[in-house]
N, CA, C and O atoms as a GROMACS GRO file, in nm:
protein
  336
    1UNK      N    1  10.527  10.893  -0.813
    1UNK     CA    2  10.511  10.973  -0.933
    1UNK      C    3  10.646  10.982  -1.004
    1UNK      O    4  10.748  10.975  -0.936
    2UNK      N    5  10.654  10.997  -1.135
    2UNK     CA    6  10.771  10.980  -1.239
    2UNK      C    7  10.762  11.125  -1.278
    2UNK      O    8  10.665  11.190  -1.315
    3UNK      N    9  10.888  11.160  -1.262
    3UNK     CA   10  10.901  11.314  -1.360
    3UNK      C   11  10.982  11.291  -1.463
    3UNK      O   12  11.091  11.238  -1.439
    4UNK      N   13  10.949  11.323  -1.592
    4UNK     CA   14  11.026  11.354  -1.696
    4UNK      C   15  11.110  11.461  -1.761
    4UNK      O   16  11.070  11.561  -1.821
    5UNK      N   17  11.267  11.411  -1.730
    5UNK     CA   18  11.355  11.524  -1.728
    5UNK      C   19  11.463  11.475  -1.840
    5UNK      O   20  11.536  11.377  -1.831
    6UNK      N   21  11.453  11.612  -1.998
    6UNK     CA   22  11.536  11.529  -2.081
    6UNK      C   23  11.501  11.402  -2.169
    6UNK      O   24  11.434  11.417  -2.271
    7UNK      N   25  11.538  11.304  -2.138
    7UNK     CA   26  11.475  11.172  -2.210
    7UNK      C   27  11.459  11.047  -2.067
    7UNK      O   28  11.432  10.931  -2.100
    8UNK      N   29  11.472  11.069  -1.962
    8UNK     CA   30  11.474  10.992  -1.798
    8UNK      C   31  11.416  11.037  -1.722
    8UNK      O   32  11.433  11.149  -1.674
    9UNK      N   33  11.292  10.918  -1.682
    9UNK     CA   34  11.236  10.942  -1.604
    9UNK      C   35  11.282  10.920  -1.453
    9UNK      O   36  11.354  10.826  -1.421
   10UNK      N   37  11.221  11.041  -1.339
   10UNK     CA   38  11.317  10.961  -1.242
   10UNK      C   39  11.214  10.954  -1.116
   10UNK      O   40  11.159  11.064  -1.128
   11UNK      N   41  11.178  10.916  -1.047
   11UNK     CA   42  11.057  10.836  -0.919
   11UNK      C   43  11.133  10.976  -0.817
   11UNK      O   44  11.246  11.025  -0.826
   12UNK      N   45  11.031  11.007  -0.735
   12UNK     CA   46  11.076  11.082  -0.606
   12UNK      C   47  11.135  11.053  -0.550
   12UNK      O   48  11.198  11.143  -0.495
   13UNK      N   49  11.174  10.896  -0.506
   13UNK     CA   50  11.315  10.830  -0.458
   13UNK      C   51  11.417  10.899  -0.523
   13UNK      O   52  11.491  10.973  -0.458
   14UNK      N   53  11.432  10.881  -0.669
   14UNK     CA   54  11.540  10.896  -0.743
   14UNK      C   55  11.652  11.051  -0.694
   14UNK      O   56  11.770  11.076  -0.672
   15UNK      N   57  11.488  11.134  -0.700
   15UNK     CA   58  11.512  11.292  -0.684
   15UNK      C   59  11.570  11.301  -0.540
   15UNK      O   60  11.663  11.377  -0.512
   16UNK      N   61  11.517  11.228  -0.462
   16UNK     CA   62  11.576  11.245  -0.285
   16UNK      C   63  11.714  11.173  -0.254
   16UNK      O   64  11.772  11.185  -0.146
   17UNK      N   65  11.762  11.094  -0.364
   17UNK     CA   66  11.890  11.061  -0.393
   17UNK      C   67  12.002  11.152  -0.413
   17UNK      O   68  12.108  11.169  -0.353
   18UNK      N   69  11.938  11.217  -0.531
   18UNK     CA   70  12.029  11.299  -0.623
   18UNK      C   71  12.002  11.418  -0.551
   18UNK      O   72  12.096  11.497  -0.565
   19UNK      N   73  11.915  11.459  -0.482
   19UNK     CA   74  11.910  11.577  -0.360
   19UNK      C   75  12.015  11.576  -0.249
   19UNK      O   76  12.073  11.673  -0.200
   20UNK      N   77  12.029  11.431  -0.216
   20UNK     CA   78  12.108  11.423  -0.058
   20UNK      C   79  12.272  11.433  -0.186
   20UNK      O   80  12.336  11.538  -0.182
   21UNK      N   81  12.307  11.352  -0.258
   21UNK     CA   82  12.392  11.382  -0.292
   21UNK      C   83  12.441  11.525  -0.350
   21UNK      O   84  12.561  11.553  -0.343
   22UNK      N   85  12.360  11.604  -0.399
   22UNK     CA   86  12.423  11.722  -0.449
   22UNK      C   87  12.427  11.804  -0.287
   22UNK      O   88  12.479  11.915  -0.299
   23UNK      N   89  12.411  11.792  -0.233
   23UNK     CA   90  12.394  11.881  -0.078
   23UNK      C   91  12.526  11.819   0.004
   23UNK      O   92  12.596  11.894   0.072
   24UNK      N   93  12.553  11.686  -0.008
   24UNK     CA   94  12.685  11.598   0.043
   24UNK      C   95  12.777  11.661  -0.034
   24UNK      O   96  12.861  11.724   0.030
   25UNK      N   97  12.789  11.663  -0.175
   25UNK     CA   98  12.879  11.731  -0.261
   25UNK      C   99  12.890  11.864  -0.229
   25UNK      O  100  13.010  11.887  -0.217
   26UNK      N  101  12.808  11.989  -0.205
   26UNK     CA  102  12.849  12.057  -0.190
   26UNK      C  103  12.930  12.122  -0.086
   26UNK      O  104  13.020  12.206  -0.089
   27UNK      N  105  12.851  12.036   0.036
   27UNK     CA  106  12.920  12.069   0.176
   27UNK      C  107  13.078  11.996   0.134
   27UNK      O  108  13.161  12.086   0.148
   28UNK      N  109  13.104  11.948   0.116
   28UNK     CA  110  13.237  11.890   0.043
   28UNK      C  111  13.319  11.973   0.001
   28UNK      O  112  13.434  11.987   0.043
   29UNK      N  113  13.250  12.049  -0.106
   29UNK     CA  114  13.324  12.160  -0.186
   29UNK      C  115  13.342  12.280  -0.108
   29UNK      O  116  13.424  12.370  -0.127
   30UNK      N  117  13.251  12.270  -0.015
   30UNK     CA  118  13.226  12.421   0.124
   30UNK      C  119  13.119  12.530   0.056
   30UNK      O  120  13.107  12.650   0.076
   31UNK      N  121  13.060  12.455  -0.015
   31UNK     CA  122  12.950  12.589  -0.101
   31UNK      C  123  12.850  12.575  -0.058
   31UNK      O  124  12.835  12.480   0.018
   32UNK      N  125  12.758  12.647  -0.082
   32UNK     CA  126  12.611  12.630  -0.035
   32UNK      C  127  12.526  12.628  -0.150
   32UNK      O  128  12.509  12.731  -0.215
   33UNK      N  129  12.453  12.487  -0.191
   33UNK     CA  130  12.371  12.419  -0.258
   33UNK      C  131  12.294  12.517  -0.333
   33UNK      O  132  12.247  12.442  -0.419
   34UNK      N  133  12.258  12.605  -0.353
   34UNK     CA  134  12.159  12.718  -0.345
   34UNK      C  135  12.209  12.808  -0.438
   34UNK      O  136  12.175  12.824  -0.555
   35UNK      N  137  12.285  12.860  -0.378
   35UNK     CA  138  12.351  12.994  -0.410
   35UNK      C  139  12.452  13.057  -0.469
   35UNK      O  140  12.470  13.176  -0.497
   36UNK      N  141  12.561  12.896  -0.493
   36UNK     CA  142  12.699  12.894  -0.542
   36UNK      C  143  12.674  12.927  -0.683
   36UNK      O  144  12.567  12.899  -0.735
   37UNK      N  145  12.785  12.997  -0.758
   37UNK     CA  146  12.765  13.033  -0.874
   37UNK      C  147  12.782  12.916  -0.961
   37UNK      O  148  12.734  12.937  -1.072
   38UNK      N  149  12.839  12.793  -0.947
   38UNK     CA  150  12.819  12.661  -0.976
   38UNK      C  151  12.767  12.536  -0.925
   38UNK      O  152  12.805  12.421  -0.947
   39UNK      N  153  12.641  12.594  -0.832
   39UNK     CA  154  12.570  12.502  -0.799
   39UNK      C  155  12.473  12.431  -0.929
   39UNK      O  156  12.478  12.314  -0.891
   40UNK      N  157  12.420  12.429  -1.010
   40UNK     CA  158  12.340  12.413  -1.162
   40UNK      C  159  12.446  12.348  -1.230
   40UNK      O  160  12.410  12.277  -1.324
   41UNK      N  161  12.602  12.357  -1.198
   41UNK     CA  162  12.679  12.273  -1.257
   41UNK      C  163  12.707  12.137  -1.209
   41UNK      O  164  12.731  12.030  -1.265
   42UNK      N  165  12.696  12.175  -1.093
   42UNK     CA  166  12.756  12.017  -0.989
   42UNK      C  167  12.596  11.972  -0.980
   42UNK      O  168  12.589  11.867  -0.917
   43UNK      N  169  12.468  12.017  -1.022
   43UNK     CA  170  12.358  11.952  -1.028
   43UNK      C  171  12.369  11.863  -1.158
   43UNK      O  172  12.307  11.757  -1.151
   44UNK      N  173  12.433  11.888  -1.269
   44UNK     CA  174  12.392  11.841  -1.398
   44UNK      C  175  12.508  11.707  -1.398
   44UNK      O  176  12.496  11.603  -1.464
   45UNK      N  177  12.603  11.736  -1.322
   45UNK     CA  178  12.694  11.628  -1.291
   45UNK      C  179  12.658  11.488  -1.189
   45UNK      O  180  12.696  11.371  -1.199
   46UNK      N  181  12.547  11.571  -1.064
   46UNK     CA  182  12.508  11.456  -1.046
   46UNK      C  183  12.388  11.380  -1.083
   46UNK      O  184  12.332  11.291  -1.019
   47UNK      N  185  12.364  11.422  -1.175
   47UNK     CA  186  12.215  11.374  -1.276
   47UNK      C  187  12.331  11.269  -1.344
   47UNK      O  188  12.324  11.147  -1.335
   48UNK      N  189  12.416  11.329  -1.398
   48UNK     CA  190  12.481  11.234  -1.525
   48UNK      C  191  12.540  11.127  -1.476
   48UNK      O  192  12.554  11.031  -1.552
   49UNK      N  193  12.592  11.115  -1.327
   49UNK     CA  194  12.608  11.040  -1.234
   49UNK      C  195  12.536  10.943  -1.236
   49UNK      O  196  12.555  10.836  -1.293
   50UNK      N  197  12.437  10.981  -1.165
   50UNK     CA  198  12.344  10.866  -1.114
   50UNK      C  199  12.278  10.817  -1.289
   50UNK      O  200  12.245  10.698  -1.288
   51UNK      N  201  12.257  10.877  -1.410
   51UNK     CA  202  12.198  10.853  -1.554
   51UNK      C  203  12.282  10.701  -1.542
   51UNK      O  204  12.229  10.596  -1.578
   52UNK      N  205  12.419  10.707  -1.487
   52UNK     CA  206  12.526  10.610  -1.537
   52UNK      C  207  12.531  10.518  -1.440
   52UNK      O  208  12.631  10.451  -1.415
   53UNK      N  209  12.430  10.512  -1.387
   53UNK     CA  210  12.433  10.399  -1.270
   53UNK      C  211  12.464  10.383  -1.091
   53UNK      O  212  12.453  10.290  -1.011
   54UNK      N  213  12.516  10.553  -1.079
   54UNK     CA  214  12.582  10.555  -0.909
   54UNK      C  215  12.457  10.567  -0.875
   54UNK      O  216  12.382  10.646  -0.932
   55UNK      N  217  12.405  10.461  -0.742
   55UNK     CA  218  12.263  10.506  -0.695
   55UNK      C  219  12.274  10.521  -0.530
   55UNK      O  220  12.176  10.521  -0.455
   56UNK      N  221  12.428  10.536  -0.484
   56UNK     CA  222  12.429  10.580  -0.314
   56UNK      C  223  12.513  10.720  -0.332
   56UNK      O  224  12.609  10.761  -0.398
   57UNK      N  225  12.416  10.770  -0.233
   57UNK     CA  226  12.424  10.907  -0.243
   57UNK      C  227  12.544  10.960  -0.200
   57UNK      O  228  12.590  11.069  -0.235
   58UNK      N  229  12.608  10.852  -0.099
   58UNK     CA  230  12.745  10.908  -0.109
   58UNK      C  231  12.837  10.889  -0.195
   58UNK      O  232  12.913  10.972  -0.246
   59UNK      N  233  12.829  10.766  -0.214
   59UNK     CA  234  12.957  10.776  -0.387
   59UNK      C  235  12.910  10.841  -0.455
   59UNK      O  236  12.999  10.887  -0.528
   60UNK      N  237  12.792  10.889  -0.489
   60UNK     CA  238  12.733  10.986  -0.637
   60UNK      C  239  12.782  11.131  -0.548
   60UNK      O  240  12.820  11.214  -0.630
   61UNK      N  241  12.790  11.184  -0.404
   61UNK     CA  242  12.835  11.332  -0.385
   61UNK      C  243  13.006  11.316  -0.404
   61UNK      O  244  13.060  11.423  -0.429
   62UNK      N  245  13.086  11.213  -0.396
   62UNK     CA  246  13.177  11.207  -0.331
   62UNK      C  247  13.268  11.216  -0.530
   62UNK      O  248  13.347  11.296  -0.582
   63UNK      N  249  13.220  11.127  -0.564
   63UNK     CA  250  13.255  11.139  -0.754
   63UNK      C  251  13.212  11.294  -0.770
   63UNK      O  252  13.306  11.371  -0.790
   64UNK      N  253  13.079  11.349  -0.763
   64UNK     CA  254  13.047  11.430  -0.838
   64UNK      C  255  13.152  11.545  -0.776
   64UNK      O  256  13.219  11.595  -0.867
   65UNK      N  257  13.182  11.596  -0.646
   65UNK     CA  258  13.254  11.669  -0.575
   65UNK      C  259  13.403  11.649  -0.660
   65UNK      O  260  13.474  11.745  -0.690
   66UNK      N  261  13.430  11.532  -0.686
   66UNK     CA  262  13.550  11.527  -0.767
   66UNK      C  263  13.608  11.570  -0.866
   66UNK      O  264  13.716  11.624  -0.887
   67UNK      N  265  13.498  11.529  -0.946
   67UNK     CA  266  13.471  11.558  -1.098
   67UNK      C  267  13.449  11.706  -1.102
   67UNK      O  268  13.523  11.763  -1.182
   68UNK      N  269  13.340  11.808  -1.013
   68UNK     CA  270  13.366  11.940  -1.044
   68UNK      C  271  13.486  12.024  -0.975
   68UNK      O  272  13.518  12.142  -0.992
   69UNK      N  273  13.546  11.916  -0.883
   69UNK     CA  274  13.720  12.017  -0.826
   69UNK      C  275  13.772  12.029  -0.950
   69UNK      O  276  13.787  12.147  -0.984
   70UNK      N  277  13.807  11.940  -1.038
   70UNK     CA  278  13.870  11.897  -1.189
   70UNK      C  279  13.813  12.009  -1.242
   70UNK      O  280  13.887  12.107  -1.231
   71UNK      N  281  13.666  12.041  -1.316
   71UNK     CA  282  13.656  12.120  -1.392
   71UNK      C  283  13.650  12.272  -1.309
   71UNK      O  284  13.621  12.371  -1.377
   72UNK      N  285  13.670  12.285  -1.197
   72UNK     CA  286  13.675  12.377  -1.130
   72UNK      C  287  13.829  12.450  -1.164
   72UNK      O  288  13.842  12.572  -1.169
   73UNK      N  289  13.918  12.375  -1.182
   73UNK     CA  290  14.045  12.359  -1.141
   73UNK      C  291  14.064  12.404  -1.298
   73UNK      O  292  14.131  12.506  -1.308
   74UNK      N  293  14.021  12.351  -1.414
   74UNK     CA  294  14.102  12.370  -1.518
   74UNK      C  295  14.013  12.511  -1.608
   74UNK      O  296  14.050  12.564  -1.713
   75UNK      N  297  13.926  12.533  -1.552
   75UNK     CA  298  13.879  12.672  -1.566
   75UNK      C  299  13.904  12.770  -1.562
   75UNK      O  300  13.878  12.869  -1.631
   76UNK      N  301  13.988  12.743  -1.436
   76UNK     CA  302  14.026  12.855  -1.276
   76UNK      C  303  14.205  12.876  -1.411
   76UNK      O  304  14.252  12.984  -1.446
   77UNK      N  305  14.253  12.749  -1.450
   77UNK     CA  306  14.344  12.786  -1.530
   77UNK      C  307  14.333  12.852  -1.648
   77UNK      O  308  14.431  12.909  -1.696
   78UNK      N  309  14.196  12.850  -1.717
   78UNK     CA  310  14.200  12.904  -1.884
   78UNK      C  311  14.166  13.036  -1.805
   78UNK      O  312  14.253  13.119  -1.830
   79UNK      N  313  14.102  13.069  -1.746
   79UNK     CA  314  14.134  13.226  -1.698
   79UNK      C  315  14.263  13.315  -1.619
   79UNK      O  316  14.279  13.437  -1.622
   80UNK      N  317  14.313  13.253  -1.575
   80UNK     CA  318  14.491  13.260  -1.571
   80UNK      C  319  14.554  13.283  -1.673
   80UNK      O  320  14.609  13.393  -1.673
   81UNK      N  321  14.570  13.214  -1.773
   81UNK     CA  322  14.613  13.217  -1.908
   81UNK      C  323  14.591  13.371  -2.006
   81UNK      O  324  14.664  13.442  -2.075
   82UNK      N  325  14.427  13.370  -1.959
   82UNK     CA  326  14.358  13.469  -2.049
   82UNK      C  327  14.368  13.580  -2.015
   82UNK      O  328  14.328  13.669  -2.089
   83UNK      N  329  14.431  13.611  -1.877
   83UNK     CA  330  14.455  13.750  -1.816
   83UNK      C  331  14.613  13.774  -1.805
   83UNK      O  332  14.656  13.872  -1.746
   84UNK      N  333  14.673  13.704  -1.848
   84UNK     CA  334  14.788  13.707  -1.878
   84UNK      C  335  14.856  13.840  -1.955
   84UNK      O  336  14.975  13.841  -1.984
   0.00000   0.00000   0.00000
């Protein structure tokens, strides 16, 4: 079955991909998949991931884990700044 999410469709494979990877990513980050107040963020990262072609679940947790330390990181700074 194909679900349509956005303008991409993606097969239940696709979803059990981008499942094991956001769960690899998070244990990565030390968060829990679920519950983190940026879990919905590091989900939309690894959608855009795999949109762009990563289709093993560990390079798609291991990028996406990357990519949200980065925006984790320069966030964590504009609120530093702002309480200044």
């Amino acid at each position: 079955m194909l679900h349509l999410t956005g303008r991409y469709f993606y097969s239940n494979n696709d979803w059990e991909i981008m499942q094991r990877a956001h769960a690899k990513a998070s244990e990565l980050l030390g968060r829990c998949p679920h519950t983190h107040e940026h879990a919905n963020r590091l989900a939309r990262i690894v959608m855009k991931l795999f949109d762009r072609g990563l289709r093993d679940a560990e390079v798609l947790a291991w990028v996406a884990a990357n990519q949200e330390t980065v925006i984790s990181n320069i966030a964590s700074e504009r609120e530093g700044r702002t309480a200044l």
